[in-house]
C-alpha positions as MATLAB code, in Angstrom:
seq = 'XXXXXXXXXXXXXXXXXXXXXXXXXXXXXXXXXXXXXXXXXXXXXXXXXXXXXXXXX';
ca = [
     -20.793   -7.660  -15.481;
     -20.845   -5.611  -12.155;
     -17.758   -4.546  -10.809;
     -16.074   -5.103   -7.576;
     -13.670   -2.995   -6.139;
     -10.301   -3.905   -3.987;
      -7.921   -2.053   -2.165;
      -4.755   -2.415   -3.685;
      -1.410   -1.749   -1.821;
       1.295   -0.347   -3.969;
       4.951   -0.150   -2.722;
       6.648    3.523   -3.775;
       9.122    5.688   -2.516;
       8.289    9.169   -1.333;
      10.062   10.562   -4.437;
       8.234    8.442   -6.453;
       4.915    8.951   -5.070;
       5.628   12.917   -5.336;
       6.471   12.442   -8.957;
       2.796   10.667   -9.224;
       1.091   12.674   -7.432;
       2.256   16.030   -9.684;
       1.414   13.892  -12.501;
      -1.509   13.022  -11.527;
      -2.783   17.106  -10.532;
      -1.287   17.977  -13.421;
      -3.385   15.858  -15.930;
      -6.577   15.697  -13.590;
      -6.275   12.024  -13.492;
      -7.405    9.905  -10.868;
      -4.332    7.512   -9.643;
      -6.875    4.300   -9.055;
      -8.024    5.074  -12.830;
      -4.984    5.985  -14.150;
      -3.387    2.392  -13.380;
      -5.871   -0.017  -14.114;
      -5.825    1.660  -17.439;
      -2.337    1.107  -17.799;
      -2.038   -2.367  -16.416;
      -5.320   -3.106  -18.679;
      -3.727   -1.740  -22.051;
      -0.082   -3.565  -20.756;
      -2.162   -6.986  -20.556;
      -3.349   -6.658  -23.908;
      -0.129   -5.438  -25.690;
       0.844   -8.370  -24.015;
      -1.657  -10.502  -25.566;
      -1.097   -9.334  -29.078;
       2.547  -10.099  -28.929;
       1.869  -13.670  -28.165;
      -0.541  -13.505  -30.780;
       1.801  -12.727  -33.281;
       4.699  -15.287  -32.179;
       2.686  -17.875  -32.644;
       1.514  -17.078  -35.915;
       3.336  -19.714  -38.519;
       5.380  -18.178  -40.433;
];
């Protein structure tokens, strides 16, 4: 699978994007990186919950 990348516009405040981007220097992350991993591992906790509910009981 080859990858594609998009630009992705995310709506922040100026507080908020000062919080991120101390985070972000302050764990070396990369903010692109950072939140695809999150959404990624969100989707599939996500996943696993439906999963479960519909599991008979």
């Amino acid at each position: 699978m080859s990858e594609k990348m998009i630009d992705l516009e995310v709506k922040v405040t100026m507080e908020e994007m000062k919080k991120i981007g101390e985070y972000c220097r302050d764990k070396g992350v990369n903010f692109s990186e950072w939140m695809r991993s999150l959404a990624l591992k969100e989707i599939e906790r996500r996943a696993q919950e439906k999963k479960e509910e519909e599991k008979p009981a």
